[in-house]
ZAMARGU-4260 file (C-alpha; in steps of 0.2 Angstrom, whole numbers, plus 5000, padded with zeros to 4 digits):
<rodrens>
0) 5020/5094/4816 | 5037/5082/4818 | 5033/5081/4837 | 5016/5078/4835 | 5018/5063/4822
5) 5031/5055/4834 | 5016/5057/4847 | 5007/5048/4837 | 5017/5034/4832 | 5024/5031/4851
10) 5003/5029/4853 | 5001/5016/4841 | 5016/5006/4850 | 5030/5010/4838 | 5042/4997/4838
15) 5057/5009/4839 | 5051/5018/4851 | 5047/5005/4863 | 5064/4997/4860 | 5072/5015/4865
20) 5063/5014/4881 | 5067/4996/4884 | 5083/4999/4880 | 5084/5013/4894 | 5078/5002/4909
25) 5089/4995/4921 | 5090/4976/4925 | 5084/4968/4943 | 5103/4966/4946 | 5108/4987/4947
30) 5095/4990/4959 | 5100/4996/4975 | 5087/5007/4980 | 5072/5017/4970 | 5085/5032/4964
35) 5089/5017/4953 | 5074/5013/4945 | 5070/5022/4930 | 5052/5027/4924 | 5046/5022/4903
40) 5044/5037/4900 | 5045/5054/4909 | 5029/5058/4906 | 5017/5046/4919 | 4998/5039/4913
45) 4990/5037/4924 | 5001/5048/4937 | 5006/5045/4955 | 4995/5051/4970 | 5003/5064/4980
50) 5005/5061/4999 | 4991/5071/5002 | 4978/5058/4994 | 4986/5043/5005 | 4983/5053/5021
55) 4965/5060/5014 | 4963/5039/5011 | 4966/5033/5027 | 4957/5046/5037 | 4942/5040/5029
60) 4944/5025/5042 | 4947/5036/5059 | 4928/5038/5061 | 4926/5051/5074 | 4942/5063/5068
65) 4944/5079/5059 | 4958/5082/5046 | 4962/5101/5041 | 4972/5102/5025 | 4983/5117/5024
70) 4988/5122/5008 | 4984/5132/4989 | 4965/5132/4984 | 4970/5117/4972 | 4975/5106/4986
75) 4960/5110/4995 | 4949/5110/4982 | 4954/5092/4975 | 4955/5084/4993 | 4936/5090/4997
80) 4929/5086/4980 | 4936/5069/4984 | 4929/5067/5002 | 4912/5076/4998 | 4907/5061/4989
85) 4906/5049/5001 | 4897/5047/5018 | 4912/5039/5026 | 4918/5057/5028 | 4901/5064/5031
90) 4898/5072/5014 | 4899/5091/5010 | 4899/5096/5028 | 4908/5081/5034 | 4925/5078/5043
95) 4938/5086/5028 | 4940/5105/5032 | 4951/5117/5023 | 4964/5133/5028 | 4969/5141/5011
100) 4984/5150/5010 | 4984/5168/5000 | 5000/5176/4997 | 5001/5186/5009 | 5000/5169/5021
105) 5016/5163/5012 | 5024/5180/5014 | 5025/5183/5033 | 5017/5166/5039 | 5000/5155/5042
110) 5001/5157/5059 | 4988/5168/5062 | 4975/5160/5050 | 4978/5142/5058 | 4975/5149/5075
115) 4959/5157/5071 | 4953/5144/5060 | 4955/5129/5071 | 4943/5142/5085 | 4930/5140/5073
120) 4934/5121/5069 | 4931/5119/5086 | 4916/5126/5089 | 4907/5118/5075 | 4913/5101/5075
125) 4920/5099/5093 | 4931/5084/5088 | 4940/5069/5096 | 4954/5073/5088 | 4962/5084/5074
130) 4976/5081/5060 | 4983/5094/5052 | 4988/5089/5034 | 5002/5101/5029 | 5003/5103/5011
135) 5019/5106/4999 | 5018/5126/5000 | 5018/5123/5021 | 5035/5114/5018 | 5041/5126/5007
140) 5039/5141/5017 | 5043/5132/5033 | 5030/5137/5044 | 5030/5127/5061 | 5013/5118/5062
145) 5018/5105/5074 | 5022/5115/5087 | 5009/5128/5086 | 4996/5111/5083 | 5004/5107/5100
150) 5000/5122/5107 | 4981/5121/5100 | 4980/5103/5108 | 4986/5109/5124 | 4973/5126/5125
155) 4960/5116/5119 | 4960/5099/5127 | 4962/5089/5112 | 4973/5078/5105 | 4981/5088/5088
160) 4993/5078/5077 | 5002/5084/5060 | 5005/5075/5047 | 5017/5081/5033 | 5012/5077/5015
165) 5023/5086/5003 | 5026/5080/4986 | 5040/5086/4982 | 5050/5073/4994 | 5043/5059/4988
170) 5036/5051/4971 | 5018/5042/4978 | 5005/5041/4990 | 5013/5030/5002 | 5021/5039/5011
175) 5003/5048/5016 | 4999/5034/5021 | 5012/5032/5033 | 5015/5047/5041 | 4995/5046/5045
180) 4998/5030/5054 | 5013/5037/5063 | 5004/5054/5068 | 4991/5045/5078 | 5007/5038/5094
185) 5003/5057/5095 | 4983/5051/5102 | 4990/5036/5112 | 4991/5038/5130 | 5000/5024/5140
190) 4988/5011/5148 | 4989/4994/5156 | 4988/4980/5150 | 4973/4972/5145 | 4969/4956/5156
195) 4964/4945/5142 | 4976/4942/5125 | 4976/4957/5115 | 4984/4962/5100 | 4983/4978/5091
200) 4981/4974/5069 | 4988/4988/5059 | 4988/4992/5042 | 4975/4982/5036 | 4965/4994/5025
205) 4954/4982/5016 | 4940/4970/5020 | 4931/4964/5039 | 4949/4958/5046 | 4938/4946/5056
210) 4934/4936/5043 | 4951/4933/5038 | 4961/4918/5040 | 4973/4926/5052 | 4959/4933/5062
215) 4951/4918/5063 | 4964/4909/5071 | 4967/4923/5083 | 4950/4920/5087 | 4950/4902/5090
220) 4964/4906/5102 | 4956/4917/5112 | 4967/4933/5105 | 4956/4949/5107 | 4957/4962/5094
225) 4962/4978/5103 | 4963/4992/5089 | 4960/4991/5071 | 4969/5002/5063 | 4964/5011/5051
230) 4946/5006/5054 | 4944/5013/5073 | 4937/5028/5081 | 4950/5040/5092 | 4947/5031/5109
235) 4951/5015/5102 | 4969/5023/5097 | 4971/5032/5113 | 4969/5013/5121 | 4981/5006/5108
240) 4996/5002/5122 | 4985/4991/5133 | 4988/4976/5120 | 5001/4965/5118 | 5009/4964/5102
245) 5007/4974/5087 | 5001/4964/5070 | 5008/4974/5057 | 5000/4969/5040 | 5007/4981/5029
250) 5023/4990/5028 | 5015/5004/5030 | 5012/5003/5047 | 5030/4998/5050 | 5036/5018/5058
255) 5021/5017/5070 | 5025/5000/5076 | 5043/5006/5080 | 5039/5019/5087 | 5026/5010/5098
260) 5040/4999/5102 | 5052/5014/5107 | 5038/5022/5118 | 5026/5010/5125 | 5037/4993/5124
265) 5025/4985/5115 | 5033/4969/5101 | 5028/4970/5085 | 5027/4957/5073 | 5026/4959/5053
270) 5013/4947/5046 | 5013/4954/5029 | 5000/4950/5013 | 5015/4935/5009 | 5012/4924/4995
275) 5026/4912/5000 | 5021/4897/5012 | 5038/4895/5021 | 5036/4918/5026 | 5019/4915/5033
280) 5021/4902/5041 | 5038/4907/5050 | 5025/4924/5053 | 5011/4913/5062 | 5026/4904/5072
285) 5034/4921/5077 | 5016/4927/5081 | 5012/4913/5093 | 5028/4912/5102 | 5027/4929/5107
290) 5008/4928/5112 | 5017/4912/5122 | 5003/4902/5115 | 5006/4886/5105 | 5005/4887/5087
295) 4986/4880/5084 | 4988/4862/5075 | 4976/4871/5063 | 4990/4881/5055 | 4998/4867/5049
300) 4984/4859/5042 | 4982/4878/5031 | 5001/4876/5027 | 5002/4858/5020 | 4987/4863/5009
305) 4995/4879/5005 | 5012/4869/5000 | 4997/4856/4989 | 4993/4872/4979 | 5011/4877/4976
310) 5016/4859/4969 | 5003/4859/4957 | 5004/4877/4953 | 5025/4871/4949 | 5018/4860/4935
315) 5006/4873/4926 | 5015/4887/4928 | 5034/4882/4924 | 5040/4894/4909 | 5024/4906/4911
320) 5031/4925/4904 | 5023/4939/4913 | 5025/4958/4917 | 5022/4963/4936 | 5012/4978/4937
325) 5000/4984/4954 | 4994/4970/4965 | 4990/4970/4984 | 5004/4961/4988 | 5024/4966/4992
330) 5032/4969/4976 | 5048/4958/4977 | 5042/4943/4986 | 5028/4939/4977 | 5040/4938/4963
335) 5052/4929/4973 | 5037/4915/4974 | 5032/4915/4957 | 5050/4912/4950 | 5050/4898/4963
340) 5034/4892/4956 | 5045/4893/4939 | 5040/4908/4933 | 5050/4921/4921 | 5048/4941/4927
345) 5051/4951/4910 | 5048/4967/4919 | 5043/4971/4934 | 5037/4988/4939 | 5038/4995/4957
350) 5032/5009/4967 | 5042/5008/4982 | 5056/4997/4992 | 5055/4992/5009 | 5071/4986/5020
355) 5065/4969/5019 | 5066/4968/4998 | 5086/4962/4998 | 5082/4945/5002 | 5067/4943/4989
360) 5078/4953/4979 | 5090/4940/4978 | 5080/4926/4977 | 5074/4932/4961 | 5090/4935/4954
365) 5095/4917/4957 | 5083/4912/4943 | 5081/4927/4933 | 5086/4947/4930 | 5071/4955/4924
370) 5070/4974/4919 | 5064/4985/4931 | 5054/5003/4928 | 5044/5013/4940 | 5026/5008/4941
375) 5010/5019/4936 | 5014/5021/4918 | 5003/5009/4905 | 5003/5021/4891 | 5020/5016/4885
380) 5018/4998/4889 | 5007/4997/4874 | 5023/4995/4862 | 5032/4985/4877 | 5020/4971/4874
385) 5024/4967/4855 | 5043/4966/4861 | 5043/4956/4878 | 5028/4947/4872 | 5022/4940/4889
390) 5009/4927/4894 | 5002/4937/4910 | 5001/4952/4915 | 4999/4957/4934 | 4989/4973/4939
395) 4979/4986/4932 | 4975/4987/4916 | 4963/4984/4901 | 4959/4964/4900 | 4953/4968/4881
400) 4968/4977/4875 | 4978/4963/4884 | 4967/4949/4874 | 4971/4954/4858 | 4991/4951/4861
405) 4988/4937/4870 | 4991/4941/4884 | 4978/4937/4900 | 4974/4950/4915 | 4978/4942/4933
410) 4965/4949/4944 | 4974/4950/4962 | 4963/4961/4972 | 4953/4950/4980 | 4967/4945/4990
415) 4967/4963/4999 | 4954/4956/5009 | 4965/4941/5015 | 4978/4936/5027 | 4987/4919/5030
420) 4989/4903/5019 | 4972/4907/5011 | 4982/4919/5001 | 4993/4905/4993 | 4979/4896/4988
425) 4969/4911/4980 | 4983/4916/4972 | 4990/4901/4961 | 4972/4898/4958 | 4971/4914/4948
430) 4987/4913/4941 | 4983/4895/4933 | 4968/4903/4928 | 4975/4917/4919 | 4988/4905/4914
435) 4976/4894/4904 | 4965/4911/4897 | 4983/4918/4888 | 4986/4900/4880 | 4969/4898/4873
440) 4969/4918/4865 | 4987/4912/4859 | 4979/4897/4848 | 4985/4881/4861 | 4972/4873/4872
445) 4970/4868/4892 | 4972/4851/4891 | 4991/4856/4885 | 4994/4863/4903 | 4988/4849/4912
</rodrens>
């Protein structure tokens, strides 16, 4: 009875409670790395994707490929009842197949099973190419499924890649994600290179890159998209080495870009979802002088207007509380830009670090030392509010909920569809907006913002 009437008073957003938990956080300047950053609570709502879903996600986009996952009936069974529900994969009998480990499987080895299974996966679906997704109890027990998917390549003719998806090893569905993209230098082949200007985009996971500001100028310039990737069928990954450079607009697809760079000799540049003016622009100039083209006078038209948007967005938005939570964009520097725009971080949750956060990372601190926590957890943030009491708040949640503190929802997805200066302008758009929506629910008006 005692534990269940503490359960329910951490649910109503006990003041105590929350202050424990607050109290428990580290701040922005004892981070080094995410062994540092401390979840609310250890129980997560809603919790992290395992690996498994990252890989099962971006399959979906490798049109003409088969993905095997090798595991428990649960793994299986959740990974299929995912994929059945959409035609991308092909529906019930589409492209996610599964080899279910008994015990006596874990006992003396899956070799057997694989071996025999993958004779009939090729005889019904005769795929371009094969991914087997090892699961945790694979790791555990140590079978060696890349070398025996080597072997199944070789005797079949067909290019078999593994990825590694245990969850025990890592706390999200990133890490799918990038292993999948790293797998498939496994389907490349080396070829030369193409006779027109050709870049490979990789990692863009949302939207028709076409239609983006970055792919617009790439077209204006004559600059031919090679592969997309994800978003590509398996020839278009074997052919990935004829291009020139690698686009890499996620990190993400950072490990496949290296290794790209090891095996083929192909530059990459990083040309992330940036909010800043000054990192994309530095991105377009880095882009261009590797192509060897000059940097289209266009580009500095997008930049001046970007710099417009930041200028006005420094007089709205200076002294604007918020709480970072999921948006499409890299955790730190899109912090890094909104302090710059004046802003105060009161907590900022993240899911992952890349090697590029230090300098973002410091930029913040110049201005400010927000708490830190580990994302995917907005049960306990309930209580949080009362004490931190900010103006916006930054991800996923419930705009309703948020309304009745006073606190406005910043919707930021759109921008997963974007790449360039036309992110910038979105951006401070919706953060005026939001801005304005938190001080009319907090009794002020508009007109005090402008």
């Amino acid at each position: 009875l005692l534990h269940i009437k503490k359960l329910q008073r951490f649910r109503g957003g006990d003041m105590i409670n929350s202050t424990e938990i607050i109290n428990k956080l580290s701040k922005l300047d004892s981070i080094n790395n995410m062994k540092d950053v401390k979840p609310l609570t250890y129980a997560s709502f809603p919790g992290s994707h395992c690996p498994l879903f990252g890989s099962a996600l971006l399959l979906k986009e490798i049109k003409d490929a088969v993905f095997v996952v090798i595991g428990t009936d649960e793994c299986s069974y959740y990974t299929k009842q995912m994929t059945m529900r959409s035609e991308v994969y092909g529906g019930i009998d589409g492209r996610c197949v599964s080899i279910i480990l008994n015990q006596h499987d874990i006992t003396f080895g899956c070799q057997k099973k694989i071996e025999s299974a993958f004779s009939e996966l090729m005889e019904e679906y005769k795929p371009n190419a094969v991914f087997l997704i090892t699961t945790c109890v694979v790791e555990l027990i140590g079978d060696d499924v890349e070398s025996l998917g080597d072997t199944l390549g070789d005797e079949y003719g067909v290019p078999v890649v593994t990825v590694h998806t245990e969850h025990f090893k890592s706390e999200n569905h990133i890490v799918g994600l990038e292993r999948t993209l790293s797998a498939c230098i496994g389907i490349m082949e080396r070829q030369a290179k193409s006779e027109n200007i050709s870049v490979n985009v990789i990692g863009q996971r949302s939207g028709n890159f076409s239609e983006t500001e970055l792919g617009k100028i790439l077209s204006d310039s004559n600059v031919e998209i090679n592969l997309m990737l994800p978003g590509c069928t398996v020839e278009d990954i074997r052919k990935a080495p004829q291009a020139h450079i690698n686009i890499v607009t996620s990190s993400i697809g950072l490990p496949l870009a290296k290794k790209m760079r090891s095996k083929f000799k192909i530059p990459y540049i990083l040309f992330e979802k940036f909010t800043d003016p000054e990192y994309i622009l530095e991105a377009y100039n880095n882009l261009f002088d590797t192509l060897q083209l000059e940097l289209p006078k266009e580009v500095i038209q997008l930049y001046n207007k970007a710099n417009d948007a930041v200028n006005f967005g420094k007089k709205v938005l200076k002294g604007a509380k918020y709480i970072y939570g999921n948006t499409p964009f890299q955790c730190f520097e899109v912090n890094s830009f909104m302090t710059k725009l004046g802003m105060i971080p009161e907590l900022i949750q993240v899911s992952y670090m890349t090697e590029n956060d230090d300098k973002y990372i410091e930029d913040i601190l110049s201005k400010e030392n927000p708490y830190v926590c580990k994302s995917a957890n907005i049960a306990p943030l309930q209580g949080v509010y009362d004490i931190l009491k900010p103006d916006l708040y930054l991800g996923h949640e419930y705009a309703t909920r948020l309304a009745k503190k006073g606190i406005a929802l910043v919707r930021s997805d759109m921008a997963s569809a974007m790449a360039g200066m036309e992110v910038v302008n979105f951006f401070v758009e919706e953060l005026v907006r939001a801005y304005k929506e938190s001080k009319e629910y907090q009794g002020g008006t508009v007109n005090e913002l402008m």
